[in-house]
N, C-alpha and C positions, 0 to 999 in steps of 0.2 A: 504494500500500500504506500500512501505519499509518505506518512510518518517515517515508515522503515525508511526510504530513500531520503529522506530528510539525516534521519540520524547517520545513513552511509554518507551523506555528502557532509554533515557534522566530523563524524569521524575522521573519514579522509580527508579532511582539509586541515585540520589538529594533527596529523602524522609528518613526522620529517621526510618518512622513508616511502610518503604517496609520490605514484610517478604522475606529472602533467596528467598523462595521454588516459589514467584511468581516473583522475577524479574528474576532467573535464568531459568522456564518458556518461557518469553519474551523472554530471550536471546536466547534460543535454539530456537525461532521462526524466531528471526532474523534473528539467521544465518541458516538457515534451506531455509526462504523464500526468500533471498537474494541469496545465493549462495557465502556467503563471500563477498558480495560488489565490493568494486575495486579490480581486477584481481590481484595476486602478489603483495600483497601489501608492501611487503620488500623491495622491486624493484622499489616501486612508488612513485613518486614524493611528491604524497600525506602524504604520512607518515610521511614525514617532517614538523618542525613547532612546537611549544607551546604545551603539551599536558596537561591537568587540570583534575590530578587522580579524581574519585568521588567515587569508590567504588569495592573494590575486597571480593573475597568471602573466602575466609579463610587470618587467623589472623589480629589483631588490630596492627594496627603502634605502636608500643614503640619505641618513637624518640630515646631514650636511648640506644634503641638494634638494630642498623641499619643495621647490619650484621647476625642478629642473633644469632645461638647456634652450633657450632658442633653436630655431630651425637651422642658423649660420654658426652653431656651437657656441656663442656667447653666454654668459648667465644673468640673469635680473636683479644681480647684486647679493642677493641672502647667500649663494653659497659660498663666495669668500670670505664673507663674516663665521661663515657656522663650522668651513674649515678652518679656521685662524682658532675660534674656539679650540678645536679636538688636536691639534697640532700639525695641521696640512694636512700635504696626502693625498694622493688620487682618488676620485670617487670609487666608492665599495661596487659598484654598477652604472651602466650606463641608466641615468635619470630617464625614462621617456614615457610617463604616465603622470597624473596631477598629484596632489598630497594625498587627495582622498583615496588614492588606488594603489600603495604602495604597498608591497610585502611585509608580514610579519618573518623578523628572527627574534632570534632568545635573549637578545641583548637589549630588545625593547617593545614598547606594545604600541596598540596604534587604537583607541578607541575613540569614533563619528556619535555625534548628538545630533538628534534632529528635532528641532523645535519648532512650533508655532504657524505651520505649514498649512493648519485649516483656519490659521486666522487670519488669512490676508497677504500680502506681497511686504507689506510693509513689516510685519511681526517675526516671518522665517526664517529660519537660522539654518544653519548645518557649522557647526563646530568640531577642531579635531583637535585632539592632545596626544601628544606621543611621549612616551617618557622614553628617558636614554638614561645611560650613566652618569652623565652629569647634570640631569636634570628635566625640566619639560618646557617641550616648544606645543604653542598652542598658535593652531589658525583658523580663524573666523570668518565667516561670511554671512551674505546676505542673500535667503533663497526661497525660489517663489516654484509653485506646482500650478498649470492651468491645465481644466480641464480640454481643450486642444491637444494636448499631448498628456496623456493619464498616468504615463507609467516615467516621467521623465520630471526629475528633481532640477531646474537650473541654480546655478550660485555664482557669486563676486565675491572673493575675497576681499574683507575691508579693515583687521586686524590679525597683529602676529606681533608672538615676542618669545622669547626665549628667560625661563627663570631655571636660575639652575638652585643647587642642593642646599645652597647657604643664601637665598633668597633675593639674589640679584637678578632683575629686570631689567632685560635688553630688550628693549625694541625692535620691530622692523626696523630697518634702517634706510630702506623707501616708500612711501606712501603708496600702496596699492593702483588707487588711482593714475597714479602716473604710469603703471605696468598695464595698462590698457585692455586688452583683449585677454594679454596672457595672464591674467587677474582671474578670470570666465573658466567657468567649465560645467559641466551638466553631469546626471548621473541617470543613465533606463534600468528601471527595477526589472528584471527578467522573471524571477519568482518572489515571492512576499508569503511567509508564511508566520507562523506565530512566533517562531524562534529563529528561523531562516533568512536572511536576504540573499538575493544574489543579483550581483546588479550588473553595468558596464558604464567606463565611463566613455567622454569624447574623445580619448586618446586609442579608445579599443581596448585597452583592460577589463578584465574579467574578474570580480571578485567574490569574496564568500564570507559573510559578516552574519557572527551568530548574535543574538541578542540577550547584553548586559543585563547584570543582578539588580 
């Protein structure tokens, strides 16, 4: 039934030792034998709440590169602030998916809030915190669901900082705004279940977000 396959695709995605090719498998069984789970789930009440990244299918988190890369390889400035933090060093991966889509490792977590999504354009949030070793970077936005597209969360980044363990606050160190487009990003809910998401964002990432205590 959907539960069982819910709890295989829970499983496998909490495993270090799942390969790609069989929990994305699962997944398209999911959503396949489900029919996407709860209807419109942009729209749904559900959507809302705690979400507890466990696993996307293209790029590794580089706390460092939260923004990633421009198309001409240049960065929007946060990741030679975030490497100057950690002590240099090439990125852990090649960055090429938004904050919201990046892989969980053991050396940090990544948990999305979504907020206020049935009260309007103006009230939506989607928020994320990642803790690292030296501390948490948290980035915010501003995000709106229209029924026009039901299964699609859009968002603008419009805060970010960095507090590390002994409770020093760094800021962005550019105002979002001025990062224009690459600010943007959207998320399509593929399945919505009571414990489950699995979403994609505008970069083509694939992820699997079970839902916090």
């Amino acid at each position: 039934g959907i539960s069982s396959l819910e709890s295989q695709v829970a499983r496998l995605a909490s495993s270090a030792t799942t390969s790609r090719s069989e929990l994305e498998d699962r997944l398209a069984e999911l959503v396949s034998e489900s029919g996407g789970g709860i209807p419109d789930p942009a729209l749904s009440p559900m959507i809302e709440g705690d979400w507890e990244l466990l696993y996307t299918t293209k790029s590794s988190f580089d706390w460092r590169n939260p923004l990633g890369r421009r198309a001409d390889g240049t960065t929007p400035g946060v990741e030679g602030w975030f490497a100057a933090l950690s002590g240099g060093g090439e990125s852990a991966a090649a960055a090429s998916s938004s904050p919201i889509q990046r892989a969980v490792t053991s050396a940090f977590s990544v948990t999305q809030s979504i907020r206020g999504l049935q009260g309007g354009a103006a009230r939506g949030r989607v928020e994320q915190l990642v803790r690292t070793p030296l501390g948490e970077l948290r980035l915010n936005a501003a995000a709106t669901a229209r029924p026009a597209a039901p299964r699609r969360v859009s968002f603008a980044f419009d805060e970010g900082y960095f507090q590390t363990e002994q409770g020093l606050r760094l800021p962005y160190p550019v105002p979002f705004k001025l990062l224009g487009k690459e600010a943007e990003g959207w998320l399509d809910t593929e399945f919505l279940g009571d414990e489950l998401r699995i979403s994609t964002g505008n970069k083509g990432t694939t992820f699997v977000l079970r839902r916090g205590d």
